[in-house]
N, C-alpha and C positions, 0 to 999 in steps of 0.2 A: 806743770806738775800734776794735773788733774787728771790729764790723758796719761800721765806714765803709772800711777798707780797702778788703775785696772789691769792696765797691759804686765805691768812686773806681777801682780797677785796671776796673772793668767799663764805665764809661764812659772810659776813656783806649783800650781795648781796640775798644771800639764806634765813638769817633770814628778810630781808626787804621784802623780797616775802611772806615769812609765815606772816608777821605780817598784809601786804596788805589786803591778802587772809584773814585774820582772823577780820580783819577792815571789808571789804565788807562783811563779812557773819553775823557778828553785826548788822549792818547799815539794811541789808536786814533784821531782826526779829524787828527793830523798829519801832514804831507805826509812819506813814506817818505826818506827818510837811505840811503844807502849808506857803510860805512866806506871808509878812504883806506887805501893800504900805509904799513905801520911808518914812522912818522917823532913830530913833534911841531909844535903851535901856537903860534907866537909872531910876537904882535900881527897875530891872524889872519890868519896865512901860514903852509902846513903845509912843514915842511921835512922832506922823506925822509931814512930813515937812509939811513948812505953805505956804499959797496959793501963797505966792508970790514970791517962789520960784520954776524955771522949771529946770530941769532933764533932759539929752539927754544921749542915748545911749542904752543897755540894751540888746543890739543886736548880736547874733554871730553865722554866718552861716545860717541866718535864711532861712528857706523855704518854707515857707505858713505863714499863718496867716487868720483868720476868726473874722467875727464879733457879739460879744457878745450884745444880745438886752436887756437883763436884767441888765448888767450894765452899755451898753453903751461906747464899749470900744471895743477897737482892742486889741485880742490876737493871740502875736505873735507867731510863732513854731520856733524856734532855734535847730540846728542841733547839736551843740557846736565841738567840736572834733570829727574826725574821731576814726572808733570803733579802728582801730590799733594803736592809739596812746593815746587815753584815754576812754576806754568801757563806757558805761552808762551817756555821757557826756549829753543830752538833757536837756531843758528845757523851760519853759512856759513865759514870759512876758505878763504881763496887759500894755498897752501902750492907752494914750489920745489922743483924734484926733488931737491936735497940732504937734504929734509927741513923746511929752512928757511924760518922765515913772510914769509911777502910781506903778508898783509891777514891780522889778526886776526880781523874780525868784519867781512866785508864784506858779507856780511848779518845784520844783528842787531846794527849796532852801538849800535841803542836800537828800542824797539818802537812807534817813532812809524809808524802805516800798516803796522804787521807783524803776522802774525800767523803764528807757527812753533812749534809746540806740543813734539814730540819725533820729529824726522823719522827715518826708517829706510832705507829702501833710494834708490835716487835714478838719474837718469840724463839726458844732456845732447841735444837734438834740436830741431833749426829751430828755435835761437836761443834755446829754453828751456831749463832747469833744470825738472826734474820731482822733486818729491821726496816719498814716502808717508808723510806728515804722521799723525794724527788729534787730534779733538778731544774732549773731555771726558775724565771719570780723573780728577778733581782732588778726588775722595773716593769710599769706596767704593761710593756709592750713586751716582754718575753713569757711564753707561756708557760706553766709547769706542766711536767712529764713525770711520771710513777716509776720510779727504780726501785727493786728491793736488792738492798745493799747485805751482803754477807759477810761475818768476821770469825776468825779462829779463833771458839772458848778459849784454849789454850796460851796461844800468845797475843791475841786481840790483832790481828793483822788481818788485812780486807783478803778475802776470800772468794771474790765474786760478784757480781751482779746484773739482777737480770732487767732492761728496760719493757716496761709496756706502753706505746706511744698512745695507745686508744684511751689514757686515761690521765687526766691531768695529776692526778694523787691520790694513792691508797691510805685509807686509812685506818683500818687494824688489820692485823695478820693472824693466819694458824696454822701450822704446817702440819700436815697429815705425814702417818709413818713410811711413807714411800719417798716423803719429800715434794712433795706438791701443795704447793701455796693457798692458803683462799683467800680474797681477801675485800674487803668492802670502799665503793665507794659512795658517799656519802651523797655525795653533788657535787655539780662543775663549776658552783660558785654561786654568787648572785642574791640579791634576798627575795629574787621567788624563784628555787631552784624547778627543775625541770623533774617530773617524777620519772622520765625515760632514764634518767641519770640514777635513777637509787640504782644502783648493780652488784653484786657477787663476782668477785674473777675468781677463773680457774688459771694457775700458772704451773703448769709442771715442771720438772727439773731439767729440762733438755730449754725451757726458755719460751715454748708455745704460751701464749694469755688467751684464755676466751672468755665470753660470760658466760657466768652461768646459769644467776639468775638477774633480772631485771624487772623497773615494775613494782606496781601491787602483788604481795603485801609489805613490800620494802620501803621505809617510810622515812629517809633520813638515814641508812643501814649506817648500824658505827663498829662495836664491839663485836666478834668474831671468836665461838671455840667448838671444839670436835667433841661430842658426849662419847659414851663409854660403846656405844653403838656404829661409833664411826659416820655420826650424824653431825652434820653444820647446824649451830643455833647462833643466832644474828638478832639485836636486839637492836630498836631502833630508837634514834633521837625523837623521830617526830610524833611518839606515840611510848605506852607500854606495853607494844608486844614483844613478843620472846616465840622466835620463829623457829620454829625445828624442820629442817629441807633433809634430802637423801643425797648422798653424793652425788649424785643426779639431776638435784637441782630441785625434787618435788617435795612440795608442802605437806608435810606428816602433821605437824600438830603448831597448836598458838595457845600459849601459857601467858600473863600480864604479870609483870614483875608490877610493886605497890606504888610507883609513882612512875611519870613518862622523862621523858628527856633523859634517857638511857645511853651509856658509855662506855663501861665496861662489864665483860662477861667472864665468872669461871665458874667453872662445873668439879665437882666433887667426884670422888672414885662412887658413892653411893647415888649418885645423882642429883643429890644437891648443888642447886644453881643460887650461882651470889650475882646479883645486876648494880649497879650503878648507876645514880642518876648525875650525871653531869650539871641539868640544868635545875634540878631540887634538892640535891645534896644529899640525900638518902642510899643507903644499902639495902636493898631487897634478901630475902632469903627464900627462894621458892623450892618445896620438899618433893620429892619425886612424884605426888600427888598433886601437885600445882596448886597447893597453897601458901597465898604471898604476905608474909609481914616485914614489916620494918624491923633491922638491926641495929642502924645507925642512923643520923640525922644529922643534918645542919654542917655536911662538908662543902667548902666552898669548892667549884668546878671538880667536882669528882669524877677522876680522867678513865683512861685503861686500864684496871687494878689485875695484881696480880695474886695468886696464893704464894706467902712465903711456907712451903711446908716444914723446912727446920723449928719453925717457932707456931707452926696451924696457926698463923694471920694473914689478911689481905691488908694489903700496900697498896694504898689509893694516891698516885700524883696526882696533884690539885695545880694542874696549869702553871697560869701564870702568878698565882701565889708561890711558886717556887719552894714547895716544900711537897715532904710525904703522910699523908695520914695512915695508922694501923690501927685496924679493930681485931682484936684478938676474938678467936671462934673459940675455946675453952679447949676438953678434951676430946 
């Protein structure tokens, strides 16, 4: 009886696996789902919850988030599981500027026609959702690969995407008005990354990736936005600078947001830049003059923030705290 154990647990193990395996290739031939806003189904009729009831949560691992002008609403990027523990775990949150959920899973409220691995950085343009996905990671011997995954604002249905092999993973995105990507890689891993690896991609819409930039003065490169110039400004973890390049890739200026271990970047119609320290928990405010003060303090992993401009606040995800932080900028 000692030897049938293992062997019965290894066939219950082995048929669990085919069945998975036969689940996911299902789920993949099915026609895409989009989630409905918070409510319930009965007798297949979804009934909204009612206004005077608010919702928190919704949240998990999140890592960017962008702000939607057509409905007015922050949507989140949720990273959900790591690919080694649960593949395909991603998903989308619609979230109201109180904080409050509007749509849990309005994308990913099942992985029929999805495929959203652990997205990162994200950003919203001619009707798409752009978010820097990758795939593989789902053990130590497969390696990850950078896809930027595309979805229809409209019905949240995959819309695209484009793979760059030369990069195991992007980490924030910004798409310029033409439709052309930039997007940063951080490093290839390791705890003494390779500074060859701090790089800038360029990806245009037709699906070419190059670099653009590489190197010093890229120092950890994480958060990624276009000034009112059509200028890339790249703010680095491993340091406070606040890099301004030309589309071209060349070094115009270095501004120091007020603490380092920087995350996220937005820029203001007037030039005003808000930085993010992921690893000190601070908001920077640097004025078109490059001078830097603290706004905020003491958020844990202060991730990809975004401007909510329906309500003028930034919407800071905080990782693996699984929540959002808002600092309100006044009038």
């Amino acid at each position: 009886m000692k030897y049938l154990i293992p062997i019965a647990l290894g066939l219950i193990l082995t048929s669990s696996t085919l069945v998975h395996a036969q689940s996911a290739a299902n789920q993949s031939e099915q026609p895409f789902e989009a989630g409905q806003p918070l409510g319930v189904m009965v007798d297949g009729n979804h009934t909204p919850i009612s206004e005077n009831v608010k919702v928190y949560g919704a949240i998990v691992n999140a890592e960017s988030c962008s702000y939607d002008e057509s409905r007015d609403m922050i949507v989140a990027v949720n990273r959900g599981a790591n690919q080694d523990e649960a593949p395909n775990d991603g998903f989308i949150s619609l979230i109201n500027h109180d904080g409050s959920v509007h749509t849990a899973r309005w994308i990913g409220l099942n992985r029929n026609g999805l495929v959203l691995n652990q997205p990162f950085g994200s950003d919203i343009h001619d009707g798409k959702l752009y978010v820097a996905d990758r795939d593989g990671g789902t053990d130590e011997n497969t390696p990850t690969v950078s896809v930027i995954r595309m979805f229809d604002m409209e019905t949240g249905a995959p819309a695209g995407e484009i793979k760059t092999e030369d990069s195991p993973g992007f980490n924030d995105i910004e798409v310029a008005s033409d439709g052309t990507v930039y997007a940063t890689q951080t490093s290839t891993g390791g705890p003494n990354p390779d500074p060859s690896a701090f790089r800038v991609f360029k990806v245009t819409p037709d699906g070419t990736s190059t670099v653009l930039i590489e190197g010093d003065p890229l120092n950890l490169p994480n958060g990624i936005a276009i000034d009112n110039d059509g200028n890339l400004v790249v703010v680095n973890i491993g340091d406070n600078k606040v890099l301004t390049f030309s589309p071209d890739g060349e070094l115009l200026k270095t501004e120091e947001a007020a603490q380092a271990g920087s995350d996220g970047i937005v820029i203001m119609e007037d030039g005003t830049k808000y930085v993010s320290s992921v690893r000190e928990g601070g908001i920077s405010r640097i004025s078109p003059d490059g001078t830097a003060e603290l706004i905020a303090t003491g958020i844990p992993s202060a991730a990809s923030m975004c401007h909510d401009a329906g309500a003028n606040q930034l919407v800071i995800p905080m990782n693996p705290n699984n929540a959002l932080a808002f600092v309100p900028l006044g009038n």
